[in-house]
Structures are given as structure tokens and as C-alpha cells.
C-alpha positions as CSV (number, residue, x, y, z in Angstrom):
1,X,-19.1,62.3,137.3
2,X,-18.2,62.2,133.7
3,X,-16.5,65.9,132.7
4,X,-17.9,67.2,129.4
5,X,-15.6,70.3,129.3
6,X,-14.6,71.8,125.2
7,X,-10.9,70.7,125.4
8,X,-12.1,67.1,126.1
9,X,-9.5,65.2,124.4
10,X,-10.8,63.6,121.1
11,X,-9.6,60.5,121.8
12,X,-11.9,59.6,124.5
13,X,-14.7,60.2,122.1
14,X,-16.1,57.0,120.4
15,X,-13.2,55.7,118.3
16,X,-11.6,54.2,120.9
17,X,-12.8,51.7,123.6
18,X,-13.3,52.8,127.2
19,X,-10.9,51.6,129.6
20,X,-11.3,49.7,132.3
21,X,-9.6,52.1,134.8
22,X,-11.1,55.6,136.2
23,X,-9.3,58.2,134.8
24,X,-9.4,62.0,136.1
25,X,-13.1,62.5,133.7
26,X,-14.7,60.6,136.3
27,X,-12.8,62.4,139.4
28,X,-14.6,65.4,141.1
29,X,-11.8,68.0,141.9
30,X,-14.4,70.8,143.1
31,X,-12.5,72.2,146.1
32,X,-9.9,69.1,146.3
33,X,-6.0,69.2,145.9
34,X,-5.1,66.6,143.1
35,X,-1.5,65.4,142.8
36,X,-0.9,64.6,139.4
37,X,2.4,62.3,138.6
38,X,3.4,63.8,135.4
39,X,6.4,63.1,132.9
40,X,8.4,66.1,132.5
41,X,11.7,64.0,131.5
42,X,12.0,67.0,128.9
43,X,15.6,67.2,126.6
44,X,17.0,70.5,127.4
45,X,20.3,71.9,126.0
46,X,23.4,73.2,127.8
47,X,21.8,76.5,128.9
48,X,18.8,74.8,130.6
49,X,16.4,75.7,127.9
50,X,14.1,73.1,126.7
51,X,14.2,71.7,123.2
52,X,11.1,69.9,123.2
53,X,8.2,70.8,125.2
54,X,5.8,68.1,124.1
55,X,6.0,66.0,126.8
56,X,4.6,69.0,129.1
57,X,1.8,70.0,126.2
58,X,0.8,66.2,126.4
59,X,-0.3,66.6,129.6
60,X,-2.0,69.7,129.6
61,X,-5.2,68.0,129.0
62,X,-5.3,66.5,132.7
63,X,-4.4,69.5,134.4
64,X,-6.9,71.9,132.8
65,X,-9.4,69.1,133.6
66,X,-8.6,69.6,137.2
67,X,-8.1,73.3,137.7
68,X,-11.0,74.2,135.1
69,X,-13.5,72.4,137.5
70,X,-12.7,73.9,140.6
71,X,-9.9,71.6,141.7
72,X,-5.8,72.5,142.8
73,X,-3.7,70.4,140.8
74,X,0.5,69.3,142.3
75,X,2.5,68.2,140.0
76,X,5.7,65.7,140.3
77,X,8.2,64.3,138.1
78,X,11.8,63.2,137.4
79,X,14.1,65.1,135.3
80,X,17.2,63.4,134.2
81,X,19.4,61.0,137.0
82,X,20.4,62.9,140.0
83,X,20.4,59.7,141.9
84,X,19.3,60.8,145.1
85,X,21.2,64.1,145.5
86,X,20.1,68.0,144.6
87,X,21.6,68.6,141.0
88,X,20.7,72.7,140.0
89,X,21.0,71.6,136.4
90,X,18.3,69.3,136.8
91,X,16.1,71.7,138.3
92,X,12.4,71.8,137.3
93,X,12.0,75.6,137.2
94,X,12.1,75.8,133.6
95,X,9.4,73.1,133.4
96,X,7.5,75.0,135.6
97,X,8.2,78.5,133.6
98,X,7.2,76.7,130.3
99,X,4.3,75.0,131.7
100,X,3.2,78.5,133.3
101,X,3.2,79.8,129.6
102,X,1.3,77.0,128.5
103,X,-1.4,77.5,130.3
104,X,-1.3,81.3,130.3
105,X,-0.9,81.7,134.2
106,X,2.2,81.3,137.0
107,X,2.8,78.0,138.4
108,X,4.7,77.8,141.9
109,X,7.9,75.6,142.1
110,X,8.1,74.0,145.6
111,X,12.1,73.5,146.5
112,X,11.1,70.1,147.9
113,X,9.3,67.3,147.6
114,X,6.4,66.3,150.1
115,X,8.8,68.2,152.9
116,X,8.1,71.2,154.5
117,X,8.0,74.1,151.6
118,X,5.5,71.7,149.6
119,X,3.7,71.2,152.6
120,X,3.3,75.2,153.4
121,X,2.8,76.1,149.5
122,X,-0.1,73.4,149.1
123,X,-2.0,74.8,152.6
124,X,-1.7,77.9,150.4
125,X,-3.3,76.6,147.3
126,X,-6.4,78.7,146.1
127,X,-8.8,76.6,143.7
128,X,-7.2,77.0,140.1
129,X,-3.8,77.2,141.4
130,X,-0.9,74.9,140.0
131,X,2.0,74.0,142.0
132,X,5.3,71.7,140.5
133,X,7.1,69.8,142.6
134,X,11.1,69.6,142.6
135,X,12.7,66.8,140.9
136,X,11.3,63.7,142.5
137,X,14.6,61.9,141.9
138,X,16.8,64.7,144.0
139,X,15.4,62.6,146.7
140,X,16.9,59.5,147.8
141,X,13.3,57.6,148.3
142,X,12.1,58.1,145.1
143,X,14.4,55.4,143.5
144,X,14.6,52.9,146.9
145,X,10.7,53.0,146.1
146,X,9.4,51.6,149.8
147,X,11.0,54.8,151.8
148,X,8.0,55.0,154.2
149,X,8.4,59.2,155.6
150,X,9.3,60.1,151.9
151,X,5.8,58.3,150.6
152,X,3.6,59.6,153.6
153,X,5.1,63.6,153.0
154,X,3.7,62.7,149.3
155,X,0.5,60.9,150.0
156,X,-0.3,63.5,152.5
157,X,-0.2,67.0,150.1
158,X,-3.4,65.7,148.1
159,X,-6.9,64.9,148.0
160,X,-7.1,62.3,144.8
161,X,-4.2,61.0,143.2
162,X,-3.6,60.9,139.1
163,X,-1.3,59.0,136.9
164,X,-0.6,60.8,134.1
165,X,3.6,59.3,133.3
166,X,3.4,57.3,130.7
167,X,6.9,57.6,129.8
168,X,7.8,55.8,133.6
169,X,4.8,53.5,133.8
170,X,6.9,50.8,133.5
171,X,8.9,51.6,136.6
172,X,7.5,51.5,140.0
173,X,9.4,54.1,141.9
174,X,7.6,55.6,144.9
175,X,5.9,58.3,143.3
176,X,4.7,56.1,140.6
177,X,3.4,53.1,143.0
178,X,3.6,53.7,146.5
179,X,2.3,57.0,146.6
180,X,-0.9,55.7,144.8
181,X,-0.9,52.7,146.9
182,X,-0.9,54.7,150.4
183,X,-3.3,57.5,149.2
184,X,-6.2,54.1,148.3
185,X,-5.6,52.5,151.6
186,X,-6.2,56.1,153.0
187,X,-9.8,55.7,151.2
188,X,-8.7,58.7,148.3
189,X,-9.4,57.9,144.6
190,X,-6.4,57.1,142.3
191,X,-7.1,57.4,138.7
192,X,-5.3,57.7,135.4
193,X,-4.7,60.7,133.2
194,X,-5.5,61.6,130.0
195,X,-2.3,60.7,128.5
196,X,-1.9,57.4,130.1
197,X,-5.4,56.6,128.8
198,X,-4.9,57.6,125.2
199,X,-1.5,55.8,125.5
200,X,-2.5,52.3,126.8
201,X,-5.9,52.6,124.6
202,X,-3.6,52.9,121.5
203,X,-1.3,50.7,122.1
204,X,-3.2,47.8,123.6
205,X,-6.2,48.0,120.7
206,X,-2.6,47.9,118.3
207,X,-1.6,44.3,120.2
208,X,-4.8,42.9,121.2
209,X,-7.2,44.0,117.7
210,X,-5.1,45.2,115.1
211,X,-6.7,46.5,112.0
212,X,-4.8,44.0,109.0
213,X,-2.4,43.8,107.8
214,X,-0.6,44.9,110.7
215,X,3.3,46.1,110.0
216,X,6.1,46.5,113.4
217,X,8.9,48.8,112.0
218,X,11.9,47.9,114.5
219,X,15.2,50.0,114.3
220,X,17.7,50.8,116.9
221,X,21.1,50.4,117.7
222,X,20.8,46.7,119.3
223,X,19.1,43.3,118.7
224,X,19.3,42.7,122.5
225,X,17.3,45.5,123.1
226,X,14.0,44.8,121.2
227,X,14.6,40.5,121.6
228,X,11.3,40.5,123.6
229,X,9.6,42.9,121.5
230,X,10.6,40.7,117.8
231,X,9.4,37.7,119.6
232,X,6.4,39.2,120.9
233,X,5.4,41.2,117.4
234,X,6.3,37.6,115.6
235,X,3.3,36.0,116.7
236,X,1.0,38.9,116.2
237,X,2.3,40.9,113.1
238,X,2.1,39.9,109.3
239,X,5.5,41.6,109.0
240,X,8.0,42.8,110.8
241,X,10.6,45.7,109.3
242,X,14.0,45.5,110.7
243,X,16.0,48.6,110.3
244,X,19.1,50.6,111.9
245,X,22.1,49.4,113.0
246,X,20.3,45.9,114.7
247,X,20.2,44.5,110.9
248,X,24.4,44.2,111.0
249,X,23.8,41.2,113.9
250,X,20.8,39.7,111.6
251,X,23.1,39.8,108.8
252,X,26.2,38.5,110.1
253,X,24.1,36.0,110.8
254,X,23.4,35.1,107.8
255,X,27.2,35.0,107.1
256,X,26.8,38.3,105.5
257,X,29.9,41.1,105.8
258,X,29.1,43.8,108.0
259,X,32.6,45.8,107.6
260,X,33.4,48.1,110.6
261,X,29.0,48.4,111.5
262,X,27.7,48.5,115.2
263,X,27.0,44.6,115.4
264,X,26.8,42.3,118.9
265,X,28.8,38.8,118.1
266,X,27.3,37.4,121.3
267,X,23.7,37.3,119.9
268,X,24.1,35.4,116.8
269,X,22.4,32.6,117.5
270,X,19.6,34.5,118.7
271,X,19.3,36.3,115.6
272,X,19.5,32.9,114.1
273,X,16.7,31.9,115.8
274,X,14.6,34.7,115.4
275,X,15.1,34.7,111.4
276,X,14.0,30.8,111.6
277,X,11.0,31.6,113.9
278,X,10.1,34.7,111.5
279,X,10.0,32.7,108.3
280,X,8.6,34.9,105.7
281,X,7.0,37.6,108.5
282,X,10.3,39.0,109.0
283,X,11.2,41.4,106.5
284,X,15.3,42.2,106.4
285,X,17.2,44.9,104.2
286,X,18.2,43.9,101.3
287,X,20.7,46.6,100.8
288,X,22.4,49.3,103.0
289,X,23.7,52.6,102.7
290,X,27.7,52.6,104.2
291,X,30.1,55.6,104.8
292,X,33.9,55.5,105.3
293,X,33.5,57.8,108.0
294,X,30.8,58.9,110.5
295,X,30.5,62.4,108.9
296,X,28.4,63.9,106.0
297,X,31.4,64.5,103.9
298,X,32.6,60.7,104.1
299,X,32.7,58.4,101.3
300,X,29.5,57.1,101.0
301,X,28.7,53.3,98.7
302,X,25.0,51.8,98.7
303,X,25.9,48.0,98.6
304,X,23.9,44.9,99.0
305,X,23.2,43.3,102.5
306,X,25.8,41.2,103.7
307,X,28.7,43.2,101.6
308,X,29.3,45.6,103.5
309,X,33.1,46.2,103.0
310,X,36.0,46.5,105.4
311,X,36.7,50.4,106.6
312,X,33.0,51.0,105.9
313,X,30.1,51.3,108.4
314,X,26.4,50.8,107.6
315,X,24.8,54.3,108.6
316,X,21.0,53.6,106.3
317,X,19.0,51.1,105.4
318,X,19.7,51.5,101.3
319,X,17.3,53.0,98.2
320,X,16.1,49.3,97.4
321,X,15.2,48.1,101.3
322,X,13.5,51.5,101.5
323,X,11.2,51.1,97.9
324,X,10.3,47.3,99.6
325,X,9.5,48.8,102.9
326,X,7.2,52.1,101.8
327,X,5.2,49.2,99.7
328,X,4.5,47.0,102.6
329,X,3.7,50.2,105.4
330,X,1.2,51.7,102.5
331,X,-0.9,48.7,102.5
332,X,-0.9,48.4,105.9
333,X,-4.0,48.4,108.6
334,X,-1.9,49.1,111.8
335,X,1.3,50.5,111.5
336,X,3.6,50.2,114.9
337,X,6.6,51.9,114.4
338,X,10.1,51.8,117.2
339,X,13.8,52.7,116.1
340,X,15.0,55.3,113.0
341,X,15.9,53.4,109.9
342,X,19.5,54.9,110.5
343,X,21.7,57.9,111.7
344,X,18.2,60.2,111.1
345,X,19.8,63.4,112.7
346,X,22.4,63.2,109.9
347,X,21.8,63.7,106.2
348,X,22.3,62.2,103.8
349,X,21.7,59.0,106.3
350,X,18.3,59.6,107.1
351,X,16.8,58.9,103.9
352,X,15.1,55.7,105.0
353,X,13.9,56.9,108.2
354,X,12.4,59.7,105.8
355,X,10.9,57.8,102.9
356,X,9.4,55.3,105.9
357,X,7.7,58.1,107.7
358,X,6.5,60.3,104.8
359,X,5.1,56.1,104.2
360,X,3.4,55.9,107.6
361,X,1.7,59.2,107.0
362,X,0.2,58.3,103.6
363,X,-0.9,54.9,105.4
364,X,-2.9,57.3,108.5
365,X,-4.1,59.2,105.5
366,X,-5.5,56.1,103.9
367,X,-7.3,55.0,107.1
368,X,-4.9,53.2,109.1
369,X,-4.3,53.4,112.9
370,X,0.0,54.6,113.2
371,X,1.7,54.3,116.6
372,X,5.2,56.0,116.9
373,X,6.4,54.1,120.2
374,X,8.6,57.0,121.4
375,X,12.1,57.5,121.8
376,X,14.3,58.0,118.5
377,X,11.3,57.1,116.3
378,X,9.2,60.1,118.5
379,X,12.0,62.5,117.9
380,X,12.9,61.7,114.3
381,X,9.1,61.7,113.4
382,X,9.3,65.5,115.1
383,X,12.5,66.2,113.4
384,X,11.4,65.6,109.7
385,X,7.7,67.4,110.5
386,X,5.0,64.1,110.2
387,X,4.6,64.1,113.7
388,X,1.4,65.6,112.9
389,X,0.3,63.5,110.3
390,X,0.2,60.5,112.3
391,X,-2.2,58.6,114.7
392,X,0.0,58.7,117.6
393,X,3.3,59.5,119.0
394,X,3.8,57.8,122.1
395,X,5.8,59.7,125.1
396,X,7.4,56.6,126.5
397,X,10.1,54.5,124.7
398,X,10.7,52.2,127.2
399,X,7.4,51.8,128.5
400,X,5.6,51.6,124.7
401,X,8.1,48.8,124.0
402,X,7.2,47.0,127.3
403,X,3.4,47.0,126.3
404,X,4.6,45.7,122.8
405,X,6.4,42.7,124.7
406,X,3.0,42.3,126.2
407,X,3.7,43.1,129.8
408,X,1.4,44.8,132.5
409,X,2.1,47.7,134.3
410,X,1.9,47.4,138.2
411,X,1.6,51.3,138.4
412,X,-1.6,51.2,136.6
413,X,-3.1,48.3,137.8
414,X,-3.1,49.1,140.9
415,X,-5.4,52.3,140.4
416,X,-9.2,52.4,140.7
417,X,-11.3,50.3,138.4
């Protein structure tokens, strides 16, 4: 049963491909109990509010699906590390509270998680109802992955099962695999979300048919981080951008000075390597914006690559790197975009991380498809106001930049075709 309800995401409309998995559009809820696994891994501040609730309006999508139609939709997700033990100020009542508001009706907070007050609040469930799990990860199970009462309690609360976590597709703790795994064997349908469909749709039609030329923007703190990534966006890309404080290795490298910047000695020769195997696809800075101090007020020099001098720290890619870099994205077909430019939350040090996304947004404007992979890009996109203007911001750092290495997920291959 295909659903053809008004808030039908757009993107499941005719610009992108169908997937080969079922997703909750082809699930019948009418009088059923749906767990959904969701990704509420929301930042909140010291108080417990939440700074950014997009990760809970991303998902709203699946769970009106389900409750519109007649269905009873439990939610679960992690919140933070409690590893394994109750932490109050990881607590998912203020999800629950904001995700109430959202959808303009109260959602129940079970204090467990498939034990006995999730049990007794799902037997309670009338059709529309929402219930929200506790933290998944207060439970020791969660993380061991295989912990066979802690999987059943899950498997047995629901009817159909949903993935709808991008952000931990790349991780198969219990709720993510096992749970899925035991509720199929039981004969109950296991399907992805919305999200996780508009996610993998984006980012596997950006890998496996890019629109040309396609541009990677890398930044970030490390080189070691996004090796896989380089190597894997090498072969595909017609340029790569390296930006952030991962250019410092690349150009020490290159026997370059880096001063006092974040560099990692111990990956030279991979940098080496990767500036060899890059040839003229690899695009570094060609200038850098350094401080004498991590502070606004420092002394601040713009300074060619590679002369960075001592006492200073690069903090920007520089005016020149960023004129080079807006020229290439503009042009662009596909435009994949992981890691700020520089220390974004931080004037005047995120000029480059600017200028590149007000460049992104002119290239969506122009016609080209523009993936944010989540993470620091996500929030800096957010922070300087083009998350709008943009084809996609992606909810998962980690998991975007394991679909950019080229890697499957287990957690969504092993739902129904």
C-alpha cells in the first residue's frame, strides 16, 4: 500500500530514484503498533534545553505517516554516552516535550526501555497515540548489541518495525540491528523511514551518478579522519577542496611551515601519498588565515601556504584559497560538502566557511544537487542561515562519511526489499 497523504515528503516524488528497500509508504499501520528507531542525538545546553531540534523535525515525516493512518507509533533513541547506566541529564523528556509540540499533541515518556512500564504504556496505546522510549543507551544491551532478553522486551512492544536513524546507521547496536533482525524472523515487516530514504537516495545518486563536474569540500580537524573518504572521493570526484585544520599535515608535507597549527607528524607520508595519487584533482589552499592567539582579538596575518610563522596558528583557509574555491563550487554539478573551512563558530575565522557556503547555495540555485554530510559542516551551514538554500543537509556525520568511503550499512540491508 503506497500512502498518498498531503505531507508526503517531496523527495519521494520523481526527482529521485526509488529505493530498493520498503520504507514506512508501503507499511499498513491501520490498528498496528510501529516502533520506529529514530535519531534524537539532539545538542542541548547546560539547562537541558535543546539548541537544535532539527534532528526531531526530520523525522516528523515518518511518524505522522504512521499515526495519520490509523497506526501507534514507539519511538527509541540514544541521547549522548551513558554507557549502560541511568544518567538524568541524558534523559529524553525534553525530546519528548519538544516533539509533543511539534506535532501539536502529548507524547508519553516510558522510564524504560522494552521493560515493564514500556510494556504497560504500549498495552495502553489508543490509535494516534505516540509513545518515546528512554534513552536506549541507559541500558547495558544496547551497546553489547546481541543481549538476547533486552532485544526480545524490544521486539515484542511492536507490530512492524522502522528505521528511521540515519545519524547511527553505521552502527549496529541492538536497537539498530537486532531488534529488526528478531521482529523479521517473527514474520513482522521491517522497513526504512523517510529520512533514511531521502538520506541514502542523496547520497548514493551523489557517489554512484553524479551530475559533472562533481566537487568534495573536505575540512575538519584531522587527515586521519577522512583518509578513506580522500581516497574514495579521488577516484570519483573532478576535485577535491581541502580545507580546515587537515591542510597543516598536507602542507607540512610539502615541506611547507605550519607554525604552532593542529598538524598530525605521523601521517605524512600518507598525505604524501594522497597529494601524488590526487595529481591535479586535489585542490589545496594556497594561502591561510593565522592568529597569534585562539581569540577574536588576537593578532591576526593572512600568509601564503607553507609560511605559516612560529607563535602563529592557522584558524581559516585565507581570501585567495577562498576566491579559487567559490570558482570551482559555482561551476559545479554535484557539490558534497564535509568539514568547515576553519574555526566557523568564531569570527573573523569563518570567512571561508562563509564565502564557500553562500558558493554552494548559488550552485543549488543554478541547478546543482548540494549534500551537506552532517556534523560541523550541518551545524555551520545552520549557523550562517543557507541551510535552507541547499539540496540537503544530512543528519549523520559519521554515517554520511561512511557512504562517501563507499561502505554498506548492515542495519539497512537487512530490512525488507
Amino acid at each position: 500500500m503506497k500512502y498518498d497523504g498531503s505531507f508526503r515528503p517531496h523527495y519521494l516524488e520523481e526527482e529521485l530514484h526509488p529505493m530498493a528497500k520498503q520504507s514506512v509508504a508501503d507499511l499498513d499501520p491501520t490498528g498496528k503498533i510501529v516502533l520506529v528507531r529514530v535519531d534524537f542525538n539532539v545538542p542541548q545546553d547546560s539547562d537541558g534545553t535543546i539548541t537544535d531540534d532539527r534532528r526531531i523535525r526530520m523525522a516528523v515525516p515518518t511518524i505522522r505517516s504512521i499515526i495519520d493512518r490509523g497506526g501507534k507509533a514507539i519511538l527509541m533513541s540514544h541521547l549522548g554516552r551513558p554507557k549502560g547506566e541511568v544518567n538524568p541529564k541524558l534523559s529524553l523528556a525534553p525530546v519528548a516535550k519538544r516533539l509533543g509540540e511539534l506535532l501539536g499533541k502529548p507524547v508519553v515518556l516510558a522510564a524504560d526501555t522494552g521493560g515493564k512500564d514500556s510494556t504497560e504504556k504500549a498495552h495502553a496505546l489508543s490509535t494516534g497515540d505516540v509513545l518515546v522510549l528512554e534513552n536506549v543507551r541507559f541500558n547495558p544491551g544496547e551497546k553489547k548489541g546481541d543481549d538476547a532478553s533486552y532485544v526480545a522486551g524490544l521486539a515484542g512492544l511492536a507490530d512492524a518495525y522502522v528505521n528511521d536513524a540515519f545519524g547511527t546507521c553505521h552502527r549496529t547496536e541492538a536497537s539498530m540491528y537486532a531488534v529488526p533482525k528478531t521482529m523479521k524472523e517473527s514474520g513482522k515487516p521491517a522497513v526504512v523511514g523517510f529520512l533514511v530514504e531521502k538520506e541514502i537516495q542523496y547520497l548514493s545518486d551523489a557517489v554512484g551518478q553524479p551530475k559533472r563536474p562533481f566537487v568534495a569540500i573536505l575540512g575538519g580537524k584531522k587527515v586521519s579522519d577522512k583518509i578513506a573518504v580522500i581516497t574514495n572521493l579521488l577516484k570519483i570526484c573532478d576535485h577535491v577542496l581541502i580545507g580546515g585544520a587537515m591542510a597543516y599535515t598536507f602542507s607540512l608535507a610539502q615541506g611547507g611551515k605550519t607554525g604552532d597549527s593542529l598538524v598530525e607528524p605521523d601521517k605524512l607520508e600518507l598525505a604524501k601519498q594522497l597529494i601524488r595519487d590526487g595529481g591535479d584533482k586535489l585542490v589545496l589552499p594556497v594561502d591561510t588565515q593565522c592568529a597569534d592567539d585562539f581569540s577574536p582579538d588576537a593578532n591576526k596575518k593572512i600568509v601564503k601556504a607553507g609560511e605559516i610563522p612560529d607563535g602563529f596558528e592557522g584558524l581559516d583557509i585565507g581570501p585567495d584559497t577562498a576566491t579559487r574555491y567559490v570558482e570551482i563550487i559555482r561551476g559545479a554539478g554535484t557539490v558534497v560538502w564535509n568539514g568547515p573551512m576553519g574555526v566557523f563558530e568564531m569570527p573573523p575565522f569563518d570567512a571561508g566557511t562563509k564565502a564557500v557556503a553562500d558558493a554552494v547555495a548559488s550552485a543549488t540555485a543554478s541547478g546543482a544537487i548540494t549534500i551537506i554530510g552532517g556534523g560541523d559542516s550541518a551545524a555551520a551551514v545552520e549557523q550562517l542561515g543557507y541551510a535552507e538554500k541547499v539540496s540537503h543537509v544530512s543528519t549523520g556525520g559519521g554515517a554520511s562519511l561512511e557512504m562517501l568511503e563507499g561502505k554498506a550499512f548492515k542495519t539497512v540491508d537487512i530490512l525488507d526489499e
